[in-house]
C-alpha positions, 0 to 999 in steps of 0.5 A: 506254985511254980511261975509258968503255971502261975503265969498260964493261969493268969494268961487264961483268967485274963483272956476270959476277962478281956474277951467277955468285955470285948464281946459286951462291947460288940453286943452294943454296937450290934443292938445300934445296928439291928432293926429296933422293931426286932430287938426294941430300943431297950439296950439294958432288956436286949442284954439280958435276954436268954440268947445274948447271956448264953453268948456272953458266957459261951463266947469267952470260952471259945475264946480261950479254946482257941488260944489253947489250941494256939499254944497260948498255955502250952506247959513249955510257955516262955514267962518272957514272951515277945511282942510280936509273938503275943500280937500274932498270936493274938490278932490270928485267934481273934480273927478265927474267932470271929469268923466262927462267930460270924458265921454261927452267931451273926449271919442270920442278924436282920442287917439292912445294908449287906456292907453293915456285915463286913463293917460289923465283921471288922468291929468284932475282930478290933474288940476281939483283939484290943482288949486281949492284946493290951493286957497281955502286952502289959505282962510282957512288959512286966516280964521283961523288967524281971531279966535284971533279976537272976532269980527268974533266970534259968543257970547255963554252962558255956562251954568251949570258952577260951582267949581266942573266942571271949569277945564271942562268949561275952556277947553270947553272955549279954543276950540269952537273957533273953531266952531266960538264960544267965550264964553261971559258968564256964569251962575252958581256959576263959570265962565271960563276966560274972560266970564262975570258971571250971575246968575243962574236965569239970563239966559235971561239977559245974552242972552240979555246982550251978543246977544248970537248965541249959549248955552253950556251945562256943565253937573252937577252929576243928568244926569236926571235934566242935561237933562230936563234942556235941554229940557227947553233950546229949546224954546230959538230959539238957537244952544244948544251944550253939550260934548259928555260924557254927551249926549252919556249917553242918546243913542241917534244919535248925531252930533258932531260939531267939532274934537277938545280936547273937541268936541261938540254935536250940539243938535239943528242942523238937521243931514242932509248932504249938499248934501242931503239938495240940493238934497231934495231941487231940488227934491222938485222944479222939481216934484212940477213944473210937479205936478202943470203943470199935476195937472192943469186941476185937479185944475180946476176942483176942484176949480169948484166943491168946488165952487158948493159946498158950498158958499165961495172961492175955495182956503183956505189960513190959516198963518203956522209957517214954516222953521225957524219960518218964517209964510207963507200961506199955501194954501189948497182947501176949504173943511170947511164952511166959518167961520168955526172959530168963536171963535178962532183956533179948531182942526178938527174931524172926525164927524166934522160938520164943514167939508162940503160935499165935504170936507169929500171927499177932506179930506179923500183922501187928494186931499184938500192938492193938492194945496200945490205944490205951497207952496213947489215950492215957497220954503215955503213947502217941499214934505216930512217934518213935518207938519206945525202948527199955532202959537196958536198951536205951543205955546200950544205943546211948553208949553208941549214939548219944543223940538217942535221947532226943527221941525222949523230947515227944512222945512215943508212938505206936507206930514210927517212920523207922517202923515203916522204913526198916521194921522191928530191929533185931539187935542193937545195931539195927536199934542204931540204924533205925534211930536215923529215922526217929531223928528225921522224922522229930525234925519235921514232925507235922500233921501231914507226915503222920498221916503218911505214916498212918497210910504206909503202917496200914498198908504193912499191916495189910500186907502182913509185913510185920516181921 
C-alpha cells in the first residue's frame, strides 16, 4: 500500500474515532442540561435510546464527509502537512458541523434559557474540534521526524546551478525538504551538497539515474533564456518549481508551494483549491446523471436519426488523451462518414465534405458532443475543462508550445473557455492560438467561472454558432 493511501486511511479512521467520542462528550453535556422531566435522570438509558444511537453513528459520518469535501483526503495529500493547515482546517469543518447539527439536531432541544443554546453551540464545536485536532497534530509531528529520512522524500533535479548562484542553491537545498523534496542532482557547472553533479546537457540522464518527482529552476542573469528554458522543461511530465524573485519578473498568477526562508513557485500544479476540486467534481456526477436520465429519449432519437442517415454506427468512439495523460474513449454521435480518415488524423472545416448531412447539423448546434455525459460521469471528462485532443495532435502543439501539457493537470471538458472564445480549430495552428485560453482558464479555475462557461456554451448552442 503506498504511504499516501496508507496515511488517507488512517487521517479518516481516526477522524471517525475522534469525532464519535467528541459527540458522546456532547451527549453528556446536553443530558445535564435538558429538563429531566423530558429525558429522566438516567444518563446510561438516555444513551442508548433509538435517536441519540442514530446520532452517534450518523454524526461521525457527516463528519468525515465534510472533511472529504475539504480536501482532507484528496489523493494529491501531502504526507507532511503543516500546523496550521490541519488546525484551519480542522476548526472550518467542525464549526460547519456544528452549524449543521445545530440547526437539524439541536434546535428543537427543550433549552430553558435561550443563552444555554449559543453556550451549547460553542461546547459542541470545542469537542468537535479538540479531539480531531489533537490526534492529527501528533501525525504531523510524527510526519515531520520522517524529513531526516531520504526514503520518505520524493528526488529533485536543480538546474541552472553554477558558482555564481550556489549560496542560492544550497539554501534552496535546505528547505524543499519541506515540501518532501531532497535534492539528488544537479546540472550545470556547480552543485549543492550531497546532489550528484551532471552535466549541463545530461538532464534526461539524471532524470533516469535519480527517478526525479520534481525540477528546480535556479535563474542565471538572461531572465529571457531563464524562461524559454523553462518552457522546454514542460514536456517532461514533472513538477517544475523556480523561487519567487525570479518568476515574479514575468507578472504572473503563481502558487507558492511553501513559506519557508526560500519558497517556491509551483509552476506545474493547477491553482485549484481542494474544496473547489471536490466541488467540480460532484457538480460533474450530479448533472451528468440527471442530463443521461432527462436526455435519454433525446439519445434515442438521435441514435435513429444518425442511423437513417447514413451507413455506419450511431456512436463515435475516437481514443483522446485525457486528465494526466491517461487516453480514454471519448464518445460522440457520429456526424462523419465511416472512414473519414484514410490517411491518418486531419482536422475538420467547415465546408468539410466529410461531415454527412446530419452532421452539419449535429455539429453546429453540438448536440453530437451530447454523449459525453458518459465520459464526465465515468470520471474521464469534466463539464468545463479544456478540450481533449489526439496524441498525434498533442505531440504536434507540443513541438510548438511545450506548456500544452499543462492542460493534462485537470480533466478535460466538454465544453472550454477557448471553445466559447474561439470555437473548433481548424488546424494546428488555431489548436495553438486557442490553448492561451485553456491555459488561462487552469489559472483560475473556480465554480463561478464554469458556470460563465456553462451560461456562454448554452447561448452558442442556442444560436447555432457551433461551426
Amino acid at each position: 500500500m503506498k504511504l499516501s493511501t496508507r496515511q488517507r486511511l488512517v487521517y479518516i479512521t481516526s477522524d471517525v474515532a475522534t469525532t464519535a467520542v467528541g459527540w458522546l462528550c456532547f451527549n453528556m453535556v446536553r443530558f445535564v442540561t435538558l429538563p429531566q422531566q423530558s429525558i429522566g435522570n438516567d444518563l446510561s438509558a438516555w444513551l442508548r435510546t433509538p435517536q441519540v444511537m442514530i446520532g452517534q453513528f450518523v454524526v461521525p459520518l457527516v463528519m468525515v464527509c465534510l472533511f472529504a469535501l475539504s480536501g482532507s483526503y484528496n489523493h494529491g495529500l501531502r504526507v507532511f502537512r503543516s500546523r496550521l493547515d490541519c488546525t484551519l482546517n480542522t476548526f472550518g469543518v467542525a464549526f460547519v458541523g456544528m452549524l449543521g447539527i445545530f440547526f437539524t439536531t439541536l434546535l428543537n432541544d427543550n433549552v430553558p434559557e435561550r443563552l444555554a443554546n449559543y453556550e451549547l453551540m460553542l461546547i459542541l464545536l470545542t469537542l468537535l474540534t479538540i479531539p480531531t485536532l489533537i490526534v492529527r497534530l501528533i501525525y504531523v509531528a510524527l510526519n515531520t521526524r520522517r524529513l531526516s529520512d531520504p526514503a520518505y522524500l520524493r528526488p529533485a533535479v536543480i538546474l541552472g546551478v553554477n558558482h555564481t548562484n550556489l549560496g542560492k542553491a544550497e539554501r534552496l537545498s535546505g528547505s524543499v525538504a519541506a515540501m518532501g523534496l531532497r535534492i539528488a542532482a544537479a546540472t550545470g557547472s556547480a552543485a549543492p551538497a550531497g546532489a550528484e553533479l551532471y552535466g549541463a546537457d545530461a538532464l534526461d540522464k539524471a532524470i533516469s539515474d535519480t527517478g526525479a518527482k520534481a525540477l528546480i529552476v535556479v535563474p542565471g542573469d538572461d531572465i529571457g533564456a531563464t524562461a524559454r528554458f523553462i518552457e522546454s522543461l514542460y514536456c517532461k511530465g514533472l513538477s517544475i518549481f523556480v523561487p519567487p524573485d525570479f518568476y515574479s519578473m514575468l507578472a504572473m498568477k503563481t502558487r507558492l508551494a511553501n513559506i519557508r526562508p526560500e519558497p517556491l513557485v509551483d509552476l506545474t500544479t493547477p491553482n485549484i483549491s481542494d474544496f473547489t476540486r471536490n466541488m467540480k467534481r460532484i457538480s460533474d456526477i450530479a448533472a451528468s446523471a440527471v442530463a443521461l436520465v432527462l436526455l435519454a429519449p433525446v439519445y434515442a432519437v438521435m441514435a435513429l436519426a444518425v442511423k437513417l442517415d447514413s451507413p455506419g454506427p450511431a456512436f463515435y468512439r475516437q481514443e483522446r488523451v485525457g486528465y494526466h495523460k491517461r487516453p480514454f474513449k471519448i464518445v460522440k454521435f457520429r456526424s462523419m462518414k465511416v472512414g473519414a480518415e484514410p490517411d491518418g488524423p486531419a482536422l475538420s472545416a467547415p465546408d468539410d465534405d466529410r461531415v454527412t448531412r446530419l452532421g452539419h447539423f449535429l455539429r453546429k448546434y453540438r448536440i453530437d458532443e451530447l454523449p459525453q455525459f458518459w465520459n464526465v460521469l465515468k470520471g474521464e471528462m469534466s463539464l468545463v475543462g479544456p478540450r481533449p485532443e489526439r496524441a498525434f495532435f498533442v505531440e504536434k502543439i507540443m513541438e510548438r508550445h511545450p506548456s500544452y501539457t499543462l492542460i493534462h493537470q485537470v480533466r478535460p471538458g466538454i465544453t472550454s473557455w477557448g471553445m466559447v472564445k474561439y470555437g473548433y480549430a481548424a488546424n494546428v495552428d488555431q489548436m495553438v492560438e486557442r490553448l492561451a485560453y485553456d491555459l488561462v482558464y487552469i489559472d483560475n479555475v473556480g465554480l463561478s467561472v464554469d458556470l460563465k462557461i456553462l451560461l456562454h456554451t448554452v447561448s452558442t448552442v442556442l444560436t447555432g454558432k457551433g461551426l
